[in-house]
C-alpha positions as CSV (number, residue, x, y, z in Angstrom):
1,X,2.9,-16.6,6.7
2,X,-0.4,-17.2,4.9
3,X,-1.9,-20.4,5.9
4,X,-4.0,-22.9,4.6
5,X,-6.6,-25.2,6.7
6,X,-4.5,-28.5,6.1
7,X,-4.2,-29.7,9.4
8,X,-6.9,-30.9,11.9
9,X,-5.6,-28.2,14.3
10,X,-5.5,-25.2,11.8
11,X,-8.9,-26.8,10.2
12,X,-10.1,-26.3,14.6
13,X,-8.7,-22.4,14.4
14,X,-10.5,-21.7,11.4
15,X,-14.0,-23.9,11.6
16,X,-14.4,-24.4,15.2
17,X,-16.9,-27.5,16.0
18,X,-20.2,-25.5,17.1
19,X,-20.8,-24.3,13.5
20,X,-22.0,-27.6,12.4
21,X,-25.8,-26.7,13.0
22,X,-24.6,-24.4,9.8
23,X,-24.5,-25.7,6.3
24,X,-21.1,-27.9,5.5
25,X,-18.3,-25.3,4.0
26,X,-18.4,-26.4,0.5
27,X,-22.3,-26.0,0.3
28,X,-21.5,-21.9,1.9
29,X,-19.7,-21.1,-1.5
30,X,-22.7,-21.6,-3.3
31,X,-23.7,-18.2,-2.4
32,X,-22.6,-15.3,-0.1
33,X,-22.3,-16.1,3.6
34,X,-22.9,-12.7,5.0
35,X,-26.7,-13.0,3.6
36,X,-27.6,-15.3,6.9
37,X,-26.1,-13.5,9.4
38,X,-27.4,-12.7,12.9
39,X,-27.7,-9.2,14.6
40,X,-24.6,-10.2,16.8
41,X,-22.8,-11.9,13.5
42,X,-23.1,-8.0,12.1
43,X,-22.0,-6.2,15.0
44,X,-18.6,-8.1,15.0
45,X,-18.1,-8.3,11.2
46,X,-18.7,-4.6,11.6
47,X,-16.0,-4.1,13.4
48,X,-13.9,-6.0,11.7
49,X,-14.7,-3.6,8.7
50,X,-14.4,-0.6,10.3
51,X,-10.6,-1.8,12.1
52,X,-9.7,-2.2,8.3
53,X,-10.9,0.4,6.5
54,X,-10.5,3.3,9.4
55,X,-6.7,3.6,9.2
56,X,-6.2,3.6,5.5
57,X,-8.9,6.4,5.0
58,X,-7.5,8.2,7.3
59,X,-4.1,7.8,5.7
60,X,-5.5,8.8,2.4
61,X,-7.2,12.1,4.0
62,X,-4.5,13.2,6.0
63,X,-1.4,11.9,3.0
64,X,0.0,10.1,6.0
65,X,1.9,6.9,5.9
66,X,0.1,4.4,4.2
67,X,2.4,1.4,5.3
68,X,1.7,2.2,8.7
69,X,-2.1,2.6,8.0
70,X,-2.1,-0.9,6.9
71,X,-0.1,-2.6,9.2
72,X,-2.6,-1.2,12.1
73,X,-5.5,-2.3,9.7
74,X,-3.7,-5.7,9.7
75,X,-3.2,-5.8,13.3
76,X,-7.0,-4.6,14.3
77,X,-8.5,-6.7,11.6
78,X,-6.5,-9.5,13.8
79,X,-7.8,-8.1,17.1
80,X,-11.4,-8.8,16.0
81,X,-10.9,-11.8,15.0
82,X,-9.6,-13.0,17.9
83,X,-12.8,-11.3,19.9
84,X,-15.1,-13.4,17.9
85,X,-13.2,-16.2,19.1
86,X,-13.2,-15.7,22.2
87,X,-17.2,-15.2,22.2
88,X,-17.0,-18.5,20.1
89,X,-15.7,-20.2,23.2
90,X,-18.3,-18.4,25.4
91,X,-20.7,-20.0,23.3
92,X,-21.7,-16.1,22.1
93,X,-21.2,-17.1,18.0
94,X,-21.8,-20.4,16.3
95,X,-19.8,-19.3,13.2
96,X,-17.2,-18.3,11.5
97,X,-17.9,-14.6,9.6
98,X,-15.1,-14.8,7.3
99,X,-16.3,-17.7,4.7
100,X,-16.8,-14.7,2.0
101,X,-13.3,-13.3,2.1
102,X,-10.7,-16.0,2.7
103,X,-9.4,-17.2,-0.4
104,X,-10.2,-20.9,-1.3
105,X,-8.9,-21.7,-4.6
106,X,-11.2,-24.1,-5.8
107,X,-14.2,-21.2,-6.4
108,X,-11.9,-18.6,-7.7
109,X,-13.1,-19.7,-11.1
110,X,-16.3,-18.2,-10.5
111,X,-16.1,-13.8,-11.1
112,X,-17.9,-13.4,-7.8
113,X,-15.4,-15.4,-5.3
114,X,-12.4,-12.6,-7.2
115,X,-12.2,-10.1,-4.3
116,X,-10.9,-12.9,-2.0
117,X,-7.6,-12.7,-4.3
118,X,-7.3,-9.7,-1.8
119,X,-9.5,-9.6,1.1
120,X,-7.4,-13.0,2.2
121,X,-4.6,-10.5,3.2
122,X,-6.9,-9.1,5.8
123,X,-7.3,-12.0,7.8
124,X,-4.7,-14.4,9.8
125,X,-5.3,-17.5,11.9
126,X,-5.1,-17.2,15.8
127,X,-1.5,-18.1,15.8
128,X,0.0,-14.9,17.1
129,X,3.3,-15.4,15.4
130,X,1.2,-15.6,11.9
131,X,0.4,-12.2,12.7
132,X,3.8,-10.9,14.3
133,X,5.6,-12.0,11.1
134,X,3.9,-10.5,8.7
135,X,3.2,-7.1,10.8
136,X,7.2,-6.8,11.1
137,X,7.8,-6.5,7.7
138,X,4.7,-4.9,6.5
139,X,6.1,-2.0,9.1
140,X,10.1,-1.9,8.9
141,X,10.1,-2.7,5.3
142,X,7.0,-1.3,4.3
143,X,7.5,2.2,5.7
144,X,11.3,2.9,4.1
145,X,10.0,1.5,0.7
146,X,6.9,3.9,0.8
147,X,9.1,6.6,1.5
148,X,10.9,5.8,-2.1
149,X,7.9,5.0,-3.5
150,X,5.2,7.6,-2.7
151,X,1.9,6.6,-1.7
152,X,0.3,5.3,-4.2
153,X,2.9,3.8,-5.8
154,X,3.4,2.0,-2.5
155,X,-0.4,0.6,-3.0
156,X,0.2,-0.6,-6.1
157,X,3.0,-2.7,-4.8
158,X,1.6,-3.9,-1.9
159,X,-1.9,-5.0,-4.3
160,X,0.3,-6.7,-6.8
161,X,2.3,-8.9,-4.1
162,X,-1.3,-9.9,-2.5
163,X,-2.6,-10.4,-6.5
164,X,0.2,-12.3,-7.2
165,X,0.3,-14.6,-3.8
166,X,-2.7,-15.7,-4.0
167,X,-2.9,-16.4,-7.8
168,X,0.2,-18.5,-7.5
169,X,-1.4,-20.3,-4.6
170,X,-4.7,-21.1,-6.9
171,X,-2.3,-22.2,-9.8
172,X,-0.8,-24.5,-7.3
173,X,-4.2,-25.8,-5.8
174,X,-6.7,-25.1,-8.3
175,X,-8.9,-28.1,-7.2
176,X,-8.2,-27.6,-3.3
177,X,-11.0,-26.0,-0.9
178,X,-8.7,-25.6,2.0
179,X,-9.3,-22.0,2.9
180,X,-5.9,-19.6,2.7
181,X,-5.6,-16.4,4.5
182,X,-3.1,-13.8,5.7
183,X,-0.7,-11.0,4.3
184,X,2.2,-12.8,3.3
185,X,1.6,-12.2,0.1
186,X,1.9,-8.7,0.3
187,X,4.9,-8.8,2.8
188,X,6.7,-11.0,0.4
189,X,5.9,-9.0,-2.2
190,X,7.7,-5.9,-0.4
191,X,10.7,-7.6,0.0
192,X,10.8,-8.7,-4.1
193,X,9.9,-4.5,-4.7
194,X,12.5,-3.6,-2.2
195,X,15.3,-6.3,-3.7
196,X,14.3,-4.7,-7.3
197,X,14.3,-1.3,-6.7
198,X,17.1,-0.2,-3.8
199,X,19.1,-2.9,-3.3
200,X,21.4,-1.2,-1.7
201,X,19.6,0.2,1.1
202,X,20.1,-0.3,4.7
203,X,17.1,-0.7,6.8
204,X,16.7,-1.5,10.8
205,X,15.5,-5.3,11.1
206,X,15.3,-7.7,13.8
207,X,18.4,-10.4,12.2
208,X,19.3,-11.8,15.6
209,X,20.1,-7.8,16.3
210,X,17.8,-4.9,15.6
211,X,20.0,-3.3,13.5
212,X,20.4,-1.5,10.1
213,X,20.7,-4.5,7.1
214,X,21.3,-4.6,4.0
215,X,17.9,-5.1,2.0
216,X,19.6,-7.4,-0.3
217,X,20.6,-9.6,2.7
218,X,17.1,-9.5,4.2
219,X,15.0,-9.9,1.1
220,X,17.2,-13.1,0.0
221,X,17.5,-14.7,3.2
222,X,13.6,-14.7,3.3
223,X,13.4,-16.4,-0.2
224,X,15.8,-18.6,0.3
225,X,14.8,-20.0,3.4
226,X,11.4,-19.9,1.4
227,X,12.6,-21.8,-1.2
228,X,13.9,-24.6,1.0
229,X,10.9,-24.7,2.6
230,X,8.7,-24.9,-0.5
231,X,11.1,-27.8,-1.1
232,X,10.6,-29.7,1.5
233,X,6.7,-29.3,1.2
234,X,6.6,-30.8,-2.7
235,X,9.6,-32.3,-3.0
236,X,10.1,-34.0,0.5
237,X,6.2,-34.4,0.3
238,X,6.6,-33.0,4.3
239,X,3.7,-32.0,6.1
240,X,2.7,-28.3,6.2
241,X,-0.1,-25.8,6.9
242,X,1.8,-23.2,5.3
243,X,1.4,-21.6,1.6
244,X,4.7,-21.4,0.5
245,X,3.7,-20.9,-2.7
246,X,1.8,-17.7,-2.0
247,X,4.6,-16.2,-0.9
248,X,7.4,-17.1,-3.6
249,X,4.5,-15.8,-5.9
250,X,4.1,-12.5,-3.9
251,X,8.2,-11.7,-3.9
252,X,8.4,-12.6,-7.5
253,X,5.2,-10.5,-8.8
254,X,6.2,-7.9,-7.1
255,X,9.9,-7.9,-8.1
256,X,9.0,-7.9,-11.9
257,X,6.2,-5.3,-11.4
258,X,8.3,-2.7,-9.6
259,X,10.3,-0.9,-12.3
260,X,6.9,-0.7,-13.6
261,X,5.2,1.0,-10.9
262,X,8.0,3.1,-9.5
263,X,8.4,4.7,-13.2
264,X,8.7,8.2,-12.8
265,X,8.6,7.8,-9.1
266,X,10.8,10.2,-6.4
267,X,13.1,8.4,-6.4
268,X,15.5,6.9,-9.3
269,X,16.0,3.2,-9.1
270,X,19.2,2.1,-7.7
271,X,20.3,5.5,-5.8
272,X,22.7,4.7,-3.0
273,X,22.3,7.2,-0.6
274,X,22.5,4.7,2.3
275,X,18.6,4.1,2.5
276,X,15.6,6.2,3.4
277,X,14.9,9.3,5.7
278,X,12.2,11.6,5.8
279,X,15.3,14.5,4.6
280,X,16.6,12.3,2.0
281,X,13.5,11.9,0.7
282,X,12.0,15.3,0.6
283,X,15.1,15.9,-1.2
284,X,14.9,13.0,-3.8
285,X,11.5,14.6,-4.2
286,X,12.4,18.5,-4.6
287,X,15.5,17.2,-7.4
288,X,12.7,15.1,-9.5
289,X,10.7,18.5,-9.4
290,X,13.4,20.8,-9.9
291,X,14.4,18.8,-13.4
292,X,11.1,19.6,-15.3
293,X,10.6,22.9,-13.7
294,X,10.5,25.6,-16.2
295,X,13.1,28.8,-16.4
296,X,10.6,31.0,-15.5
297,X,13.6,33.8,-16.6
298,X,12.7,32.8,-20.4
299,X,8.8,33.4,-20.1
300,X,6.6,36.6,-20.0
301,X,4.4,36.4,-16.1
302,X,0.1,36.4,-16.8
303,X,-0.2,39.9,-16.8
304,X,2.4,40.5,-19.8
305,X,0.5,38.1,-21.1
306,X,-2.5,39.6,-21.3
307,X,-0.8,42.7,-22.5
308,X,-1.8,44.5,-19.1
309,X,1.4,46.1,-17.0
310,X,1.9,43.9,-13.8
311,X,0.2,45.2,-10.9
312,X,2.3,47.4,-8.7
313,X,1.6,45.0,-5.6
314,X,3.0,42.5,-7.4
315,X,6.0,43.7,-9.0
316,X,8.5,43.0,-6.2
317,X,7.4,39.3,-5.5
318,X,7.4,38.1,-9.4
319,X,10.8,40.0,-9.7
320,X,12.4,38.1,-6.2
321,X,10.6,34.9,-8.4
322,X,12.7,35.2,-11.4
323,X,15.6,35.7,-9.2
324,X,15.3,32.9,-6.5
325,X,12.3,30.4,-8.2
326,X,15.5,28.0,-9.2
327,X,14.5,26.1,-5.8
328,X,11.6,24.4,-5.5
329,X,11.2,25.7,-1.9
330,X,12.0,29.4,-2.6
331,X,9.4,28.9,-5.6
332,X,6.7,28.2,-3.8
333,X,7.1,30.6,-1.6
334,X,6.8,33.3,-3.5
335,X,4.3,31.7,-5.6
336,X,1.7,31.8,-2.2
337,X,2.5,35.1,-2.2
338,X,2.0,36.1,-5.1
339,X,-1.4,33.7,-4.5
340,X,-2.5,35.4,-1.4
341,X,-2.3,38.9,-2.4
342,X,-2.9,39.1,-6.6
343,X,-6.2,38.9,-8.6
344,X,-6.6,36.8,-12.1
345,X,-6.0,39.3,-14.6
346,X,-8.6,38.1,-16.9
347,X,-12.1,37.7,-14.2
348,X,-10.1,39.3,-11.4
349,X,-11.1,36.5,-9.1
350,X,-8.8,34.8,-6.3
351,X,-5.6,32.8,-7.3
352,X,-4.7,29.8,-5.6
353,X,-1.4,27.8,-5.9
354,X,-1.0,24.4,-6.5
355,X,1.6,21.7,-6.6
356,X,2.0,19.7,-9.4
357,X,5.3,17.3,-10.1
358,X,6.8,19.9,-12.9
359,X,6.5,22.6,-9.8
360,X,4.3,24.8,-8.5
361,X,2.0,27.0,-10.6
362,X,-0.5,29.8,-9.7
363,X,-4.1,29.2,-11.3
364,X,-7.3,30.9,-11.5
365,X,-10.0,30.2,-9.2
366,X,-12.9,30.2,-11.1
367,X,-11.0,28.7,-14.3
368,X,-7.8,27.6,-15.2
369,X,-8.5,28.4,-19.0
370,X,-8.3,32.3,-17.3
371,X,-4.7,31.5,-15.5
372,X,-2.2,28.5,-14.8
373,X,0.9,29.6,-14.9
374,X,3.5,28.4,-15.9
375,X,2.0,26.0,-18.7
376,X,2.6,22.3,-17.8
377,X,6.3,21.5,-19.4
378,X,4.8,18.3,-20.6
């Protein structure tokens, strides 16, 4: 749940007491808080940095899961922060380090306060079930929706439903500078994606049993119960440290934006194959591929080309090619042969094969003006 200081206890858990030798809050906006830190202050913020960023490079590098990536950077951003607290306690810091990334809606209207739109989804209060709530769904529904998504249509998902969470959450408190912070946004926002795009689908989620659900069920049982709750906030005029608001504006961003984003994606809105698996996604992937891959039966290979007979070594592979290259799988492997063991028939350098979402094609080292074949179907 993102939360807002409202409260004197949430206010406590943000702003402890000891930082009042430190300018009051409001006068800290006026400019950028990191600029007048300590040696110690760096060390920790550091940290908090490198807990972030560390899993989602590596998930970029290595193509792993990127849901994953950023639940851990959630959950170790949330370890440091809870280090500095207890060295707060111990009298080891005398402030808090996070004045220049949570968002606080009342200096949003200046360009430079823009980033905390997003780097509020990186930090959480100390209430451990702040953090546990929005971790559970960032990971069970985060990891099947990547897995129809792809990776970076998976980012762009989880940036719109923290863009549009905290911009509903400004609209909402434009005047207000009670600080807001957490991922809610974002895990809202995968449930709106998920609702819009696979309905249908049946993921494991802890509903009383941890058991496979329905993503309908799960996605609207979270805004409803949001919806209530937003209720009795504005309407009841009840008491709450929560940002409802962020998080209706997260689902319903992200809802809209996902047949956007997912455009051309691996997977074809609305499929009911009974929800994600690593199998029936390879497989969703491989049929998108296979439907713009060209007949490679119909075309002359580089060498014909050229008007140069086909080299002797390479005469068997390009014919088991034409014969078997119907498959994605079958093509690519006798494209990396073909790869390994041929030479560009224009510079004679090495050829290299490379994946592209129309197939596989076998280009030129040194150019691709020399060699990429087949020509993009585009």
């Amino acid at each position: 749940m993102l939360e807002r200081g409202g409260s004197d206890k949430s206010n406590l858990l943000l702003f402890p007491q000891r930082q009042t030798n430190r300018q009051p809050l409001r006068r800290c906006y006026m400019g950028y808080h990191v600029l007048t830190f300590s040696a110690a202050e760096w060390f920790v913020f550091g940290l908090w940095i490198f807990g972030i960023l560390t899993p989602i490079l590596y998930a970029l590098r290595h193509q792993t899961s990127l849901a994953l990536s950023l639940t851990l950077s959630v959950l170790l951003g949330s370890i440091v922060q809870v280090l500095w607290f207890v060295l707060f306690q111990y009298g080891l810091m005398t402030t808090w380090l996070w004045y220049d990334f949570v968002l606080v809606p009342g200096r949003t209207s200046e360009p430079m306060w823009w980033h905390t739109l997003f780097t509020s989804g990186f930090l959480h209060s100390q209430d451990v079930m702040h953090v546990l709530g929005n971790t559970i769904i960032l990971a069970l529904v985060g990891i099947p929706l990547e897995q129809r998504l792809g990776m970076r249509r998976y980012a762009a998902v989880y940036a719109a439903g923290l863009f549009f969470g905290s911009f509903a959450w400004v609209l909402m408190n434009s005047e207000s500078y009670r600080p807001a912070l957490g991922a809610s946004g974002a895990a809202f926002g995968l449930l709106g994606a998920y609702l819009a795009g696979w309905p249908k689908d049946e993921i494991p989620f802890p509903f009383i049993l941890i058991r496979k659900w329905p993503v309908t069920l799960i996605a609207l049982v979270y805004f409803g119960l949001e919806i209530l709750r937003a209720y009795s906030t504005y309407g009841l005029q009840e008491t709450s440290d929560v940002a409802h608001m962020a998080h209706l504006g997260g689902f319903i961003g992200a809802y809209i934006c996902l047949p956007l984003i997912a455009k051309g994606g691996p997977v074809p809105l609305g499929i009911e194959d009974g929800g994600p698996s690593l199998i029936n996604s390879i497989q969703s992937k491989n049929k998108a591929i296979r439907a713009k891959m060209l007949d490679l039966t119909s075309i002359d290979d580089p060498w014909t080309s050229e008007g140069q007979p086909v080299p002797k070594n390479l005469r068997e592979p390009f014919k088991k090619l034409r014969q078997e290259g119907d498959e994605v799988e079958t093509r690519l492997a006798w494209m990396e042969q073909i790869a390994a063991i041929g030479q560009c028939p224009r510079c004679s350098s090495e050829l290299v094969m490379v994946e592209h979402s129309d197939g596989p094609r076998i280009s030129c080292t040194q150019s691709k003006d020399h060699l990429d074949w087949p020509a993009s179907s585009n």
